[in-house]
DONUGU-891835 format. One record per residue (C-alpha): x, z, y; residue in three letters. Coordinates in steps of 0.05 Angstrom, whole numbers, plus 32768, in hexadecimal, padded with zeros to 4 digits. Example, Ala and Ser with C-alpha at 12.3 -4.5 7.8 and 13.67 -1.06 7.14 Angstrom:
<rs>
80F6809C7FA6ALA
8111808F7FEBSER
</rs>
This chain:
<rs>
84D388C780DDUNK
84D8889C811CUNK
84B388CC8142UNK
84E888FC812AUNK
852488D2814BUNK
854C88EF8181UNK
853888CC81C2UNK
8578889681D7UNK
85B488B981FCUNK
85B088A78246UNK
85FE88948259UNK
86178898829FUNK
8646887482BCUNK
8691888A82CCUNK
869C88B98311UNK
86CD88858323UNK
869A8851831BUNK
8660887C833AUNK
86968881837AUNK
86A58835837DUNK
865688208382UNK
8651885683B5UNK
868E883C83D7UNK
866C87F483D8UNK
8623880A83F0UNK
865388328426UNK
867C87F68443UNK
863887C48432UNK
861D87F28466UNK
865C87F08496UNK
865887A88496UNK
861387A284A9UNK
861587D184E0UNK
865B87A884FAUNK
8634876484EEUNK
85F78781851AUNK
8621879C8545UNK
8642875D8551UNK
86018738854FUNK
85E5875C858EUNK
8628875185B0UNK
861D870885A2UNK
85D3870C85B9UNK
85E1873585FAUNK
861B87018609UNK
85E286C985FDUNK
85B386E9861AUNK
85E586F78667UNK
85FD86AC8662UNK
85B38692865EUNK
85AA86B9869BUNK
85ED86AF86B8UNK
85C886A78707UNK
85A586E18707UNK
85DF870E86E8UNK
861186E88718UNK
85E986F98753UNK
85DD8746873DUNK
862D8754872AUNK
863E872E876AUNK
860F87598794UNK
86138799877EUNK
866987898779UNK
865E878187CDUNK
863A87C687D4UNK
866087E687ABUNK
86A287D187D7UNK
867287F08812UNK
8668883087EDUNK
86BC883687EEUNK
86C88861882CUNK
8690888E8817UNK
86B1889B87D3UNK
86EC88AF87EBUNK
871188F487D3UNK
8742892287F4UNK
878B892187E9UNK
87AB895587B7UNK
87E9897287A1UNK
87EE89508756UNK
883E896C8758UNK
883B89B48765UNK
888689B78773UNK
8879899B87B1UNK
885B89D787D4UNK
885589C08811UNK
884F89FA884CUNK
88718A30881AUNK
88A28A32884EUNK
88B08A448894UNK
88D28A0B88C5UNK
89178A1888D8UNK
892389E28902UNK
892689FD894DUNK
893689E88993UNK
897F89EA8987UNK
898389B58953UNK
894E898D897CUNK
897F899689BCUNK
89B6897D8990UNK
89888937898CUNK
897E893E89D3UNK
89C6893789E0UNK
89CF88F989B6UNK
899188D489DDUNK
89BA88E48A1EUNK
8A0288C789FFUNK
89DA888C89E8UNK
89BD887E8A2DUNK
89FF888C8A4CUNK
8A1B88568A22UNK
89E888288A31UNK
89F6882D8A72UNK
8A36881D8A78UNK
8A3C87CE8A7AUNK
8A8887D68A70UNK
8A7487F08A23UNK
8A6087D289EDUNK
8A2187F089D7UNK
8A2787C58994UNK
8A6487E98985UNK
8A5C882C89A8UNK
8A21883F898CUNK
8A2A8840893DUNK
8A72885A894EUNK
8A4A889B8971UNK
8A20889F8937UNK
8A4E889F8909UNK
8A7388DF8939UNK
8A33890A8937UNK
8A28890288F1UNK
8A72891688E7UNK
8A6889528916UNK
8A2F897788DCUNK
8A6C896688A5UNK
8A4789268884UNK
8A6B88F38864UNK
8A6388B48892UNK
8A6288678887UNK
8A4E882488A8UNK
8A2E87EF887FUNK
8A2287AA88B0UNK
89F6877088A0UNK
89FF873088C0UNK
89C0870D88DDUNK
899986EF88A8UNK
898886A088A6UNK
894686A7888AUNK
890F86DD887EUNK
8916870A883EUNK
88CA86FD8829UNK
88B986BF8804UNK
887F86A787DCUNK
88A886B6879CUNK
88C286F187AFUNK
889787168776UNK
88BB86EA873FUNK
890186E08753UNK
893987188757UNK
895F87008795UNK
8998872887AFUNK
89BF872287F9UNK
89FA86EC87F7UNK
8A3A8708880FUNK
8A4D870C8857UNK
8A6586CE8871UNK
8AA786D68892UNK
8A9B86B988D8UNK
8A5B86DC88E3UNK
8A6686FB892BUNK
8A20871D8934UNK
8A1487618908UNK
89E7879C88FEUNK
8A0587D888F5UNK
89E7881288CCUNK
8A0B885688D0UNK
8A0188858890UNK
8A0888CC888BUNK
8A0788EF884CUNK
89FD89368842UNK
8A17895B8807UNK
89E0898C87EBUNK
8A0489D487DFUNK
89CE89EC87ACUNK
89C889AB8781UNK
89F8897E8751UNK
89EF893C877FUNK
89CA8911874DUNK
898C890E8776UNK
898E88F987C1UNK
895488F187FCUNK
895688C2882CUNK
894788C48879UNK
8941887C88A4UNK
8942887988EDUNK
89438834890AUNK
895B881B894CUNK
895687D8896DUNK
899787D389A5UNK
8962879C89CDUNK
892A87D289DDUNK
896D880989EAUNK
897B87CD8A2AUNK
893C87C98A32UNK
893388178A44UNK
890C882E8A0DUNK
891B887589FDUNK
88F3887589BEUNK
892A884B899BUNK
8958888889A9UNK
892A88BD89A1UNK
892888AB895BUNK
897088B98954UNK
896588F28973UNK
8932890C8948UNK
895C88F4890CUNK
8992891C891DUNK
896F895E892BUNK
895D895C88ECUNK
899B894788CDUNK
89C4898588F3UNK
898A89B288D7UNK
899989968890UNK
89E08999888FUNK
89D989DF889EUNK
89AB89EA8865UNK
89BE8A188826UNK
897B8A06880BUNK
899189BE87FFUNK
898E89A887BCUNK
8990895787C5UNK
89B9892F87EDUNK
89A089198829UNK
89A888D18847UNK
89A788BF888EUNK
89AB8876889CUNK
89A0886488E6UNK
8995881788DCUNK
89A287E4890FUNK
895887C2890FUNK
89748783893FUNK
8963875688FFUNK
8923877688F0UNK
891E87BD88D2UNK
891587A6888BUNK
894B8781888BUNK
898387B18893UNK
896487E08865UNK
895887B6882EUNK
89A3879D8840UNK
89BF87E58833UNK
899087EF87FCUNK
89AE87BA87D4UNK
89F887C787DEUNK
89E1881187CDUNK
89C287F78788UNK
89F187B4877DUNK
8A3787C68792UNK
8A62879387BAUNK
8AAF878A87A2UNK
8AB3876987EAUNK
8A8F879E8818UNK
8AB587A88854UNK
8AAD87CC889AUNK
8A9B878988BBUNK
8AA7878F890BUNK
8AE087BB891EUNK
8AC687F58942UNK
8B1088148951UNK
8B2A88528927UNK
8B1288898955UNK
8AD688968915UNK
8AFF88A588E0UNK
8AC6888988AAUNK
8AF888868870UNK
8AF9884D8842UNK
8AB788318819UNK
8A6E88318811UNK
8A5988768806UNK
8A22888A87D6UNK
89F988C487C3UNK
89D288D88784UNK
899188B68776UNK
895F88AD87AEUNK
891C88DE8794UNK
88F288B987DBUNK
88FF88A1881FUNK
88E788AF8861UNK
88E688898899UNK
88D5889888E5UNK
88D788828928UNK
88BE88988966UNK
88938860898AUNK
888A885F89D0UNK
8848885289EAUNK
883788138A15UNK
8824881B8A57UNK
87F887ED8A90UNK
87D587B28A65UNK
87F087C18A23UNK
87DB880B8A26UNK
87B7882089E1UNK
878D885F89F8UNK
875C886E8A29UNK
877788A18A5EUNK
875A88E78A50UNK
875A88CF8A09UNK
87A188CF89F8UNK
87C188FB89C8UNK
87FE88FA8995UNK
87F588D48957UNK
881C88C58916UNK
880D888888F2UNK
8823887E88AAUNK
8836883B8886UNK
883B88438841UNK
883087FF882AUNK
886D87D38804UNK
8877878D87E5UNK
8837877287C1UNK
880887B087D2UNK
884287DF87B1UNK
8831883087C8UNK
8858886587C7UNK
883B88A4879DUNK
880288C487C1UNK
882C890487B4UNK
885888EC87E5UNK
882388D28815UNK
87F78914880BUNK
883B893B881BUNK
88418911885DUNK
87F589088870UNK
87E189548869UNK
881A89648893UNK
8809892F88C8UNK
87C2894D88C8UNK
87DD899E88D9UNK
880D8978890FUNK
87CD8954892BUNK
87A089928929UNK
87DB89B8894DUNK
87DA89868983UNK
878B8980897FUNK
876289B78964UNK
871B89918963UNK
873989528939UNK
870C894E88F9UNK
8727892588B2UNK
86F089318889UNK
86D888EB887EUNK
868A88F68884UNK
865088BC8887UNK
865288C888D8UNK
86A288AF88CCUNK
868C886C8899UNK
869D883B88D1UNK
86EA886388D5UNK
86F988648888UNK
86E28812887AUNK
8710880688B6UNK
874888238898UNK
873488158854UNK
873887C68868UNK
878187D4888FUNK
879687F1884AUNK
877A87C2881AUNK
8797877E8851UNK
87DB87A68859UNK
87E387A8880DUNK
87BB875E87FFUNK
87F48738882FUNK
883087598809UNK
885D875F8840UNK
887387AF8847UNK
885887CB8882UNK
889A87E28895UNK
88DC87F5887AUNK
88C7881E8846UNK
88B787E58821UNK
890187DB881CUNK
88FD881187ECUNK
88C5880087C1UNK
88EF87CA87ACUNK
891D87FE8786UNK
88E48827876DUNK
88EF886387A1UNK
88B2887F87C6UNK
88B68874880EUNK
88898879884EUNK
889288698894UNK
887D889288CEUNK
886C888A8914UNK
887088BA8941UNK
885088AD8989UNK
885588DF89C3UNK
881C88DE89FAUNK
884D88E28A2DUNK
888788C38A46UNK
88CA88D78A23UNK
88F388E48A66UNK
88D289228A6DUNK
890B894E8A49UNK
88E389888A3FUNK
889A89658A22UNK
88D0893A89F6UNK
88EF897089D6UNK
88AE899889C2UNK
8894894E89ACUNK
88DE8948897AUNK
88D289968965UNK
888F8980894AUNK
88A189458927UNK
88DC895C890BUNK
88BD899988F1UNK
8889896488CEUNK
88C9894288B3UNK
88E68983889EUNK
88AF89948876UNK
88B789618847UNK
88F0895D8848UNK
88EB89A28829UNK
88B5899187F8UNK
88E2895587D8UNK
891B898287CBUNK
88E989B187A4UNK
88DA89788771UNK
8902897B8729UNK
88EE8935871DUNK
88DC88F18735UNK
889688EB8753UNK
886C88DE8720UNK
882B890B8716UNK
87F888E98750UNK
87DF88A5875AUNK
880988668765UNK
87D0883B876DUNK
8795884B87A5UNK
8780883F87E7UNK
878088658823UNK
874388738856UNK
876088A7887FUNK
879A88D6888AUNK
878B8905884FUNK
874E88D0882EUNK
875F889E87F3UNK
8737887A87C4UNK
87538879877CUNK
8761883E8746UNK
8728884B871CUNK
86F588468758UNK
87078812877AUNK
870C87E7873BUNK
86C087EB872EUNK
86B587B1876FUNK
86E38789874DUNK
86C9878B8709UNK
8683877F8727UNK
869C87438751UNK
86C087188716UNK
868F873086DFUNK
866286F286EFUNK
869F86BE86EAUNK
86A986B4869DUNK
865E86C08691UNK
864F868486CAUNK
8681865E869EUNK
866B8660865DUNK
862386538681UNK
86428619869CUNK
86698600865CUNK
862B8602862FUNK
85F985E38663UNK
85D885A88640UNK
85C3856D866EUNK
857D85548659UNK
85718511867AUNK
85AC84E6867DUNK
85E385078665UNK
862A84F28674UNK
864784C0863AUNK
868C84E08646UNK
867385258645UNK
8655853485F8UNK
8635857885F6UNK
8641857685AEUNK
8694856A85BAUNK
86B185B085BEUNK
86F5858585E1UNK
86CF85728615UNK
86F285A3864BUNK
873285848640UNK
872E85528677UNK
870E858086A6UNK
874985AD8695UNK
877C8577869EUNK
8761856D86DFUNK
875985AE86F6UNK
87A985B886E4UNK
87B085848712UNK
879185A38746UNK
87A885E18742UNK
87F485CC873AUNK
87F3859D8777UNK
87D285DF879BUNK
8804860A878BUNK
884285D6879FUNK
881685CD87E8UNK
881C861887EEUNK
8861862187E0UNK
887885E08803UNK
887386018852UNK
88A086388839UNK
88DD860D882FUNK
88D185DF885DUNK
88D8861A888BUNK
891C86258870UNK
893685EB8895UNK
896085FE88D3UNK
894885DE8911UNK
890A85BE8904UNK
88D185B78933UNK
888985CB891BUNK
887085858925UNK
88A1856A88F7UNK
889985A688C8UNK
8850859288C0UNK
8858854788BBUNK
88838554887FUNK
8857858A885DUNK
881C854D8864UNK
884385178844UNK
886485458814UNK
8821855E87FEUNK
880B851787F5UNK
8847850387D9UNK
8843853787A7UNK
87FC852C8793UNK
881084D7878DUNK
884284FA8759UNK
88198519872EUNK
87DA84EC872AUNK
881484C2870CUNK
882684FC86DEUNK
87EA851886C7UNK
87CC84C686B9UNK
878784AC86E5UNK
874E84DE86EEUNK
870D84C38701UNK
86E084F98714UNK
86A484D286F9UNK
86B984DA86B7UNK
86BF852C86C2UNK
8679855386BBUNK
867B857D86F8UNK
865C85B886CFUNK
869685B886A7UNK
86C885A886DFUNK
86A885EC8705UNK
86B4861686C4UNK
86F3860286B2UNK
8701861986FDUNK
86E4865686FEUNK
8708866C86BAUNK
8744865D86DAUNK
8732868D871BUNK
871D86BE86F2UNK
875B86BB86C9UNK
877E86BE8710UNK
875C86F38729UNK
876A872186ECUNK
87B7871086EAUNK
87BA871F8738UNK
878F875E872AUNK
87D387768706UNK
880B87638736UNK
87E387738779UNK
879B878E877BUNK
8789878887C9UNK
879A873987C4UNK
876B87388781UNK
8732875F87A5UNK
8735873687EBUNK
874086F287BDUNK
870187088791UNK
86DA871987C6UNK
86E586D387EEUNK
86EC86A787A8UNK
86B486C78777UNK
867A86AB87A9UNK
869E866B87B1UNK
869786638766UNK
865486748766UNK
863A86488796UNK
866486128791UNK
863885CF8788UNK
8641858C8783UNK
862D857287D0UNK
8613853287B0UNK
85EA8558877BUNK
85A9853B876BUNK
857885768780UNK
852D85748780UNK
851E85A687B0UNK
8540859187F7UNK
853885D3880AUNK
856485E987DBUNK
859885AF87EAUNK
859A85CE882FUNK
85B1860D8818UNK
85E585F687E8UNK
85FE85C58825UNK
860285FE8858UNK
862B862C8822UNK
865685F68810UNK
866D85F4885FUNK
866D863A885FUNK
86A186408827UNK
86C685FC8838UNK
86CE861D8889UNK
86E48660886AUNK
8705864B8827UNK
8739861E8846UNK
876086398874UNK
877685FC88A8UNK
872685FD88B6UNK
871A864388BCUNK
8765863A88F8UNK
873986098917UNK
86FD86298915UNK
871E86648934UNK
873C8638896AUNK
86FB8615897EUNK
86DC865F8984UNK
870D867989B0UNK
8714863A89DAUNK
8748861E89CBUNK
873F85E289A6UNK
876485B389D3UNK
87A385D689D4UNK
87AB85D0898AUNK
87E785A88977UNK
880A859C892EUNK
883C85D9893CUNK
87FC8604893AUNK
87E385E98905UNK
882F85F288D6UNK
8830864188F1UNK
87E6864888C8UNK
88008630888EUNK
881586718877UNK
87D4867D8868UNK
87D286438837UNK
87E2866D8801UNK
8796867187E5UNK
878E861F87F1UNK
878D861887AAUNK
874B86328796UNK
8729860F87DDUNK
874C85C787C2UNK
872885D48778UNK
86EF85E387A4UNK
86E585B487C6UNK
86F48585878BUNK
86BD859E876FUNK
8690858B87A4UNK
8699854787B5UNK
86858539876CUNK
864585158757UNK
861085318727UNK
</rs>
């Protein structure tokens, strides 16, 4: 009967417990493959910090070709906003308009002239009458001179704005606005045109400085005539007597930040019935300014003769490496390239391998313009506010009292002007489709962000790997009492000191700017107080910050805790200006590298040698009063140094920080 059972019933589990076990092999799975994953992460990061010399060395290398292969991966220029279309239509600025600007050059120079009239007065007041002649609304706006430059070390972090005019001040630049009302638009949107003039070189017989007015105001009569118009168009013609910058910026602000107090400032009689107030116009879409520059002649002459030939240059830069939107420089530099062809037929732009030598040179003009983070001109005025803006010069290659060649040379340029003029007024909105960040090897040539960031990455790639090399480096024979390998706290004194360092740096940087700020003072004395101001300061915070003895500071860790900190640095300056980041990494990163105790205990003495001769190396081109006197010794002129030489380098002291930890490093013992 038992073989006549029923075999036992075989019960299965639940589908919602069947699911849940397969849910748990599923994520047991996950978790192994994360955990692996993770586990060769941690072994390659083991494995590049155990070999932290050779990987240094490779990045390092192969970060200084690739900065060589730059100017050969270049690309040409493009349209990214096709309302620009440039060259969709025909010129209609003619001999007329330019004989118009013709006329003003001649009432300029009969003004300056005359020695019974003032040209300080007589010349924004004829301004002003030309501008009113094409039916534009017409203003002055004066800025007294200025006590101090408007570029500081902290110009970056602080929002500083103009004080108000003093009272009393007796010496002015004028600017005289014009502002044209577009018939075909709802004034919201406004472009603006810049034409400096410096009343010094008008004495001095330079017709360039009025030429530029000239050129301005053909193409201001052409505009005012214009039914195409659908922006407002600003002329300012500033007075550049204070620097060309500094009126501009000076207009800018009043433009942006409204005065309660704005006045006229010197009386210039009421034959220019201006009206009442600072005028204003819709919001600027870009900026443009120009100026004719007249060639040098004898000694200072700039071209071979049989060589010479027209030539626009175009400055683009603005504060801390700022650049307008290659749009806007595209618009301008193909342009410039047709006017060039016109005047030359054989000129070639193609940027080949026979041209290398041509694109590094202006690839290192762009990259040190943007590094210093000065603007290149007063279109940096602009960048401040977030408008686009370039500045062009125009050079003839002949001399501007030749009527006839001047007007053909004011045709051509302001046709160039015209043109994008026209193209701006096509856009619908702000320019926003192309690049913001690149750099330029030619007139129509530019090397985008995500190229030229591959050197960079190369070059401080080797820093935090050299670091945590350095951090977990175990001394064998005689370790140091105060350095424990097993103590993970054991880079807080290295850090302590390091802060030191680095905050004493940064107030010996800043110091020579202020001191500068006092009225009066002779360079000697300048630099006698910077020395015992630096010393004072560092007196202040050894006090601070307690006694350091550098014998009870591994050097290994001193180094890494240093070159966390640059490559910290290097990554925030990356973000607020890339050219100082690139130039900083390529002069800093080998420091780092190489940087060796010069009483280190070596075995091989050739070895020593090396690390003695690259520790001069850096120390002559790391810190910049030897590099000045290295210079001076070169060029023969050693014995004619004096302590006023010596305060005028110190604007280069801005990097001393990073030689002082340095050097720091190198006077310690093993």
């Amino acid at each position: 009967m038992a073989a006549n059972q029923p075999p036992p019933e075989i019960t299965k589990p639940p589908p919602a417990a069947a699911e849940e076990e397969e849910e748990e092999k599923e994520s047991s799975v996950d978790k192994s493959k994360v955990a692996n994953r993770s586990r060769l992460i941690v072994r390659l990061g083991a494995l590049l910090v155990s070999h932290s010399g050779l990987v240094s060395g490779i990045c390092c290398i192969a970060g200084l070709i690739a900065i060589l292969f730059l100017p050969m991966l270049a690309k040409n220029t493009y349209i990214s906003e096709n309302a620009l279309m440039p060259g969709s239509a025909n010129s209609l600025l003619s001999y007329q308009d330019v004989s118009e600007g013709n006329k003003l050059i001649t009432d300029i120079t009969r003004i300056i002239n005359d020695k019974k009239r003032s040209a300080d007065l007589e010349i924004p007041k004829l301004l002003a009458q030309y501008m009113q002649s094409t039916g534009a609304e017409t203003y002055h706006h004066t800025l007294p001179q200025p006590r101090k430059s408007p570029f500081n070390p902290l110009h970056f972090f602080l929002l500083s704005t103009p004080a108000a005019l003093p009272s009393n001040q007796s010496s002015f630049a004028t600017s005289t606005v014009g502002i044209i009302r577009a018939p075909a638009g709802d004034g919201k949107e406004s472009i603006v045109l810049v034409s400096p003039y410096n009343l010094e070189k008008f004495r001095s017989g330079y017709l360039s400085e009025s030429s530029s007015l000239g050129l301005a105001f053909s193409i201001f009569s052409l505009l005012s005539r214009a039914s195409w118009l659908s922006k407002d168009v600003i002329w300012v013609a500033t007075d550049s007597r204070f620097g060309d910058y500094a009126s501009v910026s000076a207009w800018l602000n009043e433009y942006h930040n409204p005065n309660p107090n704005f006045g006229p400032g010197p009386d210039f009689g009421r034959g220019d019935d201006l009206g009442e107030g600072f005028k204003r116009a819709g919001t600027m879409a870009c900026a443009i300014v120009f100026k004719v520059v007249e060639r040098e002649s004898g000694k200072g002459r700039r071209e071979k003769v049989g060589e010479e030939r027209e030539n626009v240059a175009i400055y683009s830069e603005g504060s801390n490496g700022q650049m307008p939107n290659l749009d806007l420089g595209f618009g301008g530099g193909d342009r410039v390239g047709r006017f060039l062809r016109a005047l030359n037929p054989d000129w070639k732009f193609d940027v080949s391998s026979g041209e290398y030598v041509e694109g590094a040179a202006t690839l290192a003009s762009s990259v040190f313009a943007q590094a210093v983070g000065v603007p290149t001109g007063p279109h940096g005025a602009f960048r401040d506010y977030q408008i686009d803006a370039v500045t062009l010069e125009l050079s003839p290659k002949f001399s501007l009292t030749n009527e006839n060649a001047r007007s053909a040379f004011l045709l051509r340029s302001g046709r160039l002007i015209e043109g994008t003029v026209r193209s701006v007024n096509n856009l619908l909105e702000k320019f926003h489709q192309s690049f913001f960040l690149y750099f330029l090897t030619g007139p129509n040539k530019f090397i985008s962000v995500g190229v030229y960031m591959i050197p960079f990455a190369l070059l401080i790639s080797p820093l935090p790997i050299l670091a945590a090399s350095l951090f977990n480096f175990n001394p064998t024979p005689n370790p140091n009492p105060n350095c424990n390998p097993k103590n993970p706290w054991r880079w807080l004194k290295p850090a302590k000191f390091s802060l030191l360092i680095q905050t004493w740096a940064v107030i010996v940087s800043l110091l020579p700017f202020y001191i500068s700020q006092i009225t009066d003072l002779p360079p000697n004395y300048s630099f006698l107080i910077w020395t015992l101001g630096s010393l004072f300061t560092l007196v202040i915070l050894y006090s601070i910050f307690g006694s350091l003895n550098s014998t009870e500071i591994e050097w290994r860790l001193l180094k890494a805790v240093m070159i966390a900190s640059v490559s910290i640095g290097l990554c925030l300056m990356s973000i607020i200006n890339f050219s100082t980041a690139q130039i900083g990494a390529l002069f800093i990163v080998p420091m780092c590298l190489l940087a060796r105790p010069i009483r280190a205990k070596m075995d091989n003495s050739l070895v020593k040698l090396i690390v003695s001769i690259c520790n001069l190396v850096m120390v002559i081109i790391g810190f910049p009063l030897s590099g000045f006197l290295v210079r001076e010794i070169i060029n023969g002129n050693f014995g004619e140094i004096n302590l006023g030489d010596l305060w005028r380098n110190m604007s280069s002291l801005t990097s001393i920080h990073h030689s002082i930890q340095i050097l720091r490093i190198l006077s310690l013992k093993e």
